[in-house]
Structures are given as structure tokens and as C-alpha cells.
C-alpha positions as CSV (number, residue, x, y, z in Angstrom):
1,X,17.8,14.6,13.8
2,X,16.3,17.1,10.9
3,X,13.7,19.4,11.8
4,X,11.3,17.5,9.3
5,X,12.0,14.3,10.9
6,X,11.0,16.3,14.8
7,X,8.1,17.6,13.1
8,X,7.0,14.1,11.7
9,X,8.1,12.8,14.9
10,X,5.6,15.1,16.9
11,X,2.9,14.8,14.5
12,X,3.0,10.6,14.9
13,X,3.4,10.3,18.6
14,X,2.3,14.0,20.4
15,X,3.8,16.6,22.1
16,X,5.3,14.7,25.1
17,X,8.6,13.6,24.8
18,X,8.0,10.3,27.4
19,X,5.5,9.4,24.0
20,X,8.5,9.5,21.8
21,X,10.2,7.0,20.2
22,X,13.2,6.3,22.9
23,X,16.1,6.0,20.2
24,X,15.2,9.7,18.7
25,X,13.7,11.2,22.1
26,X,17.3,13.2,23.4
27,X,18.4,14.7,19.9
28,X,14.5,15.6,19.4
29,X,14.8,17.6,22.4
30,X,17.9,19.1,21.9
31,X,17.0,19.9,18.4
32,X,13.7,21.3,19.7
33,X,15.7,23.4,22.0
34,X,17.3,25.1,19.0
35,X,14.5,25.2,17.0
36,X,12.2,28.2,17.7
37,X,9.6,27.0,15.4
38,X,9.5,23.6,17.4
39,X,7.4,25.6,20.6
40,X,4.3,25.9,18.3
41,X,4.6,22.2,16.9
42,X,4.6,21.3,20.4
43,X,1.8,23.7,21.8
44,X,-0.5,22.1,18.8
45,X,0.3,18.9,19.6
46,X,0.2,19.3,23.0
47,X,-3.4,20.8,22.7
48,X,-4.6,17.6,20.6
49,X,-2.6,15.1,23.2
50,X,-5.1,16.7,26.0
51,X,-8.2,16.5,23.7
52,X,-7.7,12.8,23.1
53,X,-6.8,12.4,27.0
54,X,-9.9,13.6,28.1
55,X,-11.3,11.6,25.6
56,X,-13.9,9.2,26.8
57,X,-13.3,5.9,25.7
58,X,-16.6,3.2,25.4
59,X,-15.8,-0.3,26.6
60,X,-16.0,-2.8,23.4
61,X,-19.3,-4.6,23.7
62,X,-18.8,-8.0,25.2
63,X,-20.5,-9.4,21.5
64,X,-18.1,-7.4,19.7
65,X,-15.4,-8.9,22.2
66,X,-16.6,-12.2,21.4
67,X,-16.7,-12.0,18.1
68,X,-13.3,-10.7,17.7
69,X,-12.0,-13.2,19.8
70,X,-13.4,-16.0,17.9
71,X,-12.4,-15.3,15.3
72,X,-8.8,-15.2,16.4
73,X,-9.1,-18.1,18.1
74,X,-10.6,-19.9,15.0
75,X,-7.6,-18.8,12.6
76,X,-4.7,-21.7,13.1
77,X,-1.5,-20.1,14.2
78,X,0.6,-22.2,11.7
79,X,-1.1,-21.2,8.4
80,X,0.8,-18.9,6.1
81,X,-1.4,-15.7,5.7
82,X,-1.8,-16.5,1.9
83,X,-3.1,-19.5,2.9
84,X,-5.5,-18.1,5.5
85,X,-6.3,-15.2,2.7
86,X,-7.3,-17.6,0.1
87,X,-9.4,-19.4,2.2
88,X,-11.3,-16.3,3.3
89,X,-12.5,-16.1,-0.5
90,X,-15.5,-17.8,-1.8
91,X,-15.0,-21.1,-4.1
92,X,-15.7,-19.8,-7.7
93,X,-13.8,-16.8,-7.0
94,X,-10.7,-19.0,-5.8
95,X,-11.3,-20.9,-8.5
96,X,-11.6,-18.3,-10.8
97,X,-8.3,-16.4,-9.6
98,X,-6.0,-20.3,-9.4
99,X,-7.5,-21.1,-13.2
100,X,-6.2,-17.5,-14.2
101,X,-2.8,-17.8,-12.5
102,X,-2.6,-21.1,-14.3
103,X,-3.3,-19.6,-17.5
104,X,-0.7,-16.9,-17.1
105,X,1.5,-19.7,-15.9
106,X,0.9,-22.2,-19.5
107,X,0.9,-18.5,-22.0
108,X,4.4,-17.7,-19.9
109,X,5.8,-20.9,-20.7
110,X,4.6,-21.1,-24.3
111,X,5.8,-17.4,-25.3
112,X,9.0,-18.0,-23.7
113,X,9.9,-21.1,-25.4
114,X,9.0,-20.0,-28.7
115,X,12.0,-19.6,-31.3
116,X,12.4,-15.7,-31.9
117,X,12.5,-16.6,-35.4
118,X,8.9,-17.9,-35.5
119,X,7.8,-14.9,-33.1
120,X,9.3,-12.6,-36.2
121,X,7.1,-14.6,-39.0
122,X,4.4,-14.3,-36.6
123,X,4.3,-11.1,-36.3
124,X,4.6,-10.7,-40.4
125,X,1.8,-12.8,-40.7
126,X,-0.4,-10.8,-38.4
127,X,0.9,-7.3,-39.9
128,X,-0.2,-9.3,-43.4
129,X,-3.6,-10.4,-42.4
130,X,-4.2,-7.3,-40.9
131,X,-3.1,-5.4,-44.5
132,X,-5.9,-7.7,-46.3
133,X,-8.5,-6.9,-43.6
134,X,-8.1,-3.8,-43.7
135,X,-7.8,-3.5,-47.7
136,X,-11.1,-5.7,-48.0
137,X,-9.3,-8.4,-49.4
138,X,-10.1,-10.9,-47.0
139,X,-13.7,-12.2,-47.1
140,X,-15.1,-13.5,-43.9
């Protein structure tokens, strides 16, 4: 246990130790023991923990209940995420993103099956037509 790590450790879960994370919970107290900068960590955190406990908390709505409920209810259990994901989207957009993944796909393929040889006079080809553009010589 580092200081920084009882610090973040405070910070995340409050200033009572039973809020801890059990596995960390006995060397952060023994660490905050030693640690005379630890008291005010845990005076701050202990003033926010009894802020938020006194807290009122609203009941959800019973719509808003509903509705979240629904919707788990309507989202199959067996369905990958991706899956579930794409189907949120709208058609063109799906359609739109699976015709651009193909595209990447067919341009991957292409580039990487091309000779590096012809990639080489391709690229003196271009560096040539780009000379005569920019020279004039090439009429449009």
C-alpha cells in the first residue's frame, strides 16, 4: 500500500474503512496509521460521506421504471453487444458504416497484394504527372 494508492483509495470509496475495498482495507489502515497526512484525507472525506448520507434520495418515477425495465427486458440476453449496438443505428447509417468497412476491406486486399515493384513505378508515375502538372505541361 502507497500513500497515493490510500489517497485514491479514499477519494473512490469515502472515509470509512467498512466502504473500502476488503483486499486493501487492513494495510490502508495501517498505512493511514503512519501517515499523518492521512487524518485530513479522511476528515474531507468523511465530511462529504455525511453530506451524501443525509442526502435525500427521490424514488425513480414508476414511468421512468417502466421504461427502463422495458427496455431491458426487450434486449435478448444472447446477442453479442455489437450486435445489439448495430442494431440500435438507423438503416442508411448501418449501411453507410458496413459499405465503408467493405471498402477498407477490398482497398486492404488490393494494396496488399500488389507487387512492390509496381507500387515503385507507381509511385514514379505519379511523382512524373505531378512534375508536368505542375510545370504546365499537361493540358487538361
Amino acid at each position: 500500500m502507497t500513500p497515493e494508492r490510500l489517497r485514491q483509495i479514499v477519494a473512490a470509496h469515502g472515509g470509512q474503512p467498512a466502504r473500502w475495498p476488503v483486499a486493501e482495507r487492513e494495510a490502508g489502515l495501517a498505512l493511514a496509521r503512519q501517515l499523518p497526512e492521512a487524518n485530513a484525507w479522511l476528515e474531507a472525506a468523511g465530511r462529504l460521506d455525511s453530506l451524501l448520507d443525509d442526502w435525500p434520495v427521490r424514488p425513480a418515477e414508476p414511468a421512468l421504471r417502466a421504461r427502463i425495465l422495458t427496455a431491458i427486458a426487450e434486449r435478448p440476453a444472447d446477442v453479442p453487444f455489437w450486435s445489439w449496438l448495430v442494431s440500435q443505428w438507423p438503416a442508411p447509417l448501418r449501411a453507410a458504416t458496413m459499405s465503408g468497412f467493405a471498402a477498407a476491406a477490398v482497398l486492404g486486399l488490393l494494396l496488399g497484394l500488389g507487387e512492390p515493384a509496381e507500387v515503385a513505378n507507381d509511385r514514379a508515375d505519379l511523382a512524373a504527372l505531378w512534375q508536368e502538372i505542375e510545370e504546365g505541361d499537361l493540358e487538361l
